[in-house]
C-alpha positions as CSV (number, residue, x, y, z in Angstrom):
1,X,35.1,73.6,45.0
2,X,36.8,70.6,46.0
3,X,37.2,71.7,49.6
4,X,33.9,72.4,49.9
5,X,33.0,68.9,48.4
6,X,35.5,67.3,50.9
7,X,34.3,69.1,54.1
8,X,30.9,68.2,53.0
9,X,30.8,64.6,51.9
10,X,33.3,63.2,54.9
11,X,30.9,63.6,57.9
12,X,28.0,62.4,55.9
13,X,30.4,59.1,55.3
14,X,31.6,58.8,58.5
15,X,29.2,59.8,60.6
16,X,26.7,56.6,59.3
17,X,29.4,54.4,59.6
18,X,30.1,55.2,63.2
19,X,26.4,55.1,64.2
20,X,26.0,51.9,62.6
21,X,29.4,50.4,64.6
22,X,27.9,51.8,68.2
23,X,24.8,49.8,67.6
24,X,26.7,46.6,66.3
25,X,28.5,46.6,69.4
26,X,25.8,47.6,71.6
27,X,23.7,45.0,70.3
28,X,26.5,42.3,70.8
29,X,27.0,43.4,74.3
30,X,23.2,42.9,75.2
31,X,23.1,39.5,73.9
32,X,26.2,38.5,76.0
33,X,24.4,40.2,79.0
34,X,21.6,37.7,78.5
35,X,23.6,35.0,77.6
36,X,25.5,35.3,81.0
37,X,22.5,35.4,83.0
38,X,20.8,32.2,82.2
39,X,20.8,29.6,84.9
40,X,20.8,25.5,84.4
41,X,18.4,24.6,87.2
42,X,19.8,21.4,87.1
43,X,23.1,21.6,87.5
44,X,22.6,24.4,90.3
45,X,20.1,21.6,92.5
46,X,23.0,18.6,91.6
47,X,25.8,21.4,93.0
48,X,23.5,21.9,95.5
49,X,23.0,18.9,96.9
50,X,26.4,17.9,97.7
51,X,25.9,20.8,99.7
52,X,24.5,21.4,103.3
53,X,21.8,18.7,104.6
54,X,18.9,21.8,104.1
55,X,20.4,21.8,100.4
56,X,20.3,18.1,99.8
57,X,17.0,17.8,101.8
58,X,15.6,20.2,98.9
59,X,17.3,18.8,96.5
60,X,15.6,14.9,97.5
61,X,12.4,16.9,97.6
62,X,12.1,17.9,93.9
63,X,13.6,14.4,92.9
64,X,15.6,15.4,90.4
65,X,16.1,12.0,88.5
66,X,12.2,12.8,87.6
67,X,12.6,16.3,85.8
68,X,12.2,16.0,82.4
69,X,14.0,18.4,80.0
C-alpha cells in the first residue's frame, strides 16, 4: 500500500510545482524582454546630435530643449 501511495502522490506533488516554476520564469523573462526594448527618445536625439550634420540638423529641428516630459 505504501508504494502505491508513493508512486501515486509524487507526480501529483511535483508535477504542480514544476509547472508553476516554468511560468515564474517565463513570465520574468517576458518582462525583461520588454524592459530591454524601451527607448529614451531623448537621450537617443542628444546622442544623436553630436552626431553627423543630417543628425544634428534633425536634432535642431525638433528643438529638444522644448519637449516636455
Amino acid at each position: 500500500m505504501p508504494l502505491e501511495f508513493y508512486v501515486l502522490m509524487i507526480p501529483f506533488c511535483v508535477i504542480p510545482v514544476f509547472l508553476v516554476s516554468l511560468d515564474y520564469l517565463n513570465k520574468s523573462d517576458e518582462i525583461k524582454r520588454k524592459n530591454s526594448n524601451v527607448i529614451d527618445f531623448d537621450k537617443f536625439v542628444k546622442r544623436k546630435k553630436e552626431g553627423d550634420t543630417v543628425d544634428s540638423d534633425i536634432a535642431q529641428l525638433l528643438d529638444i530643449d522644448k519637449i516636455a516630459a
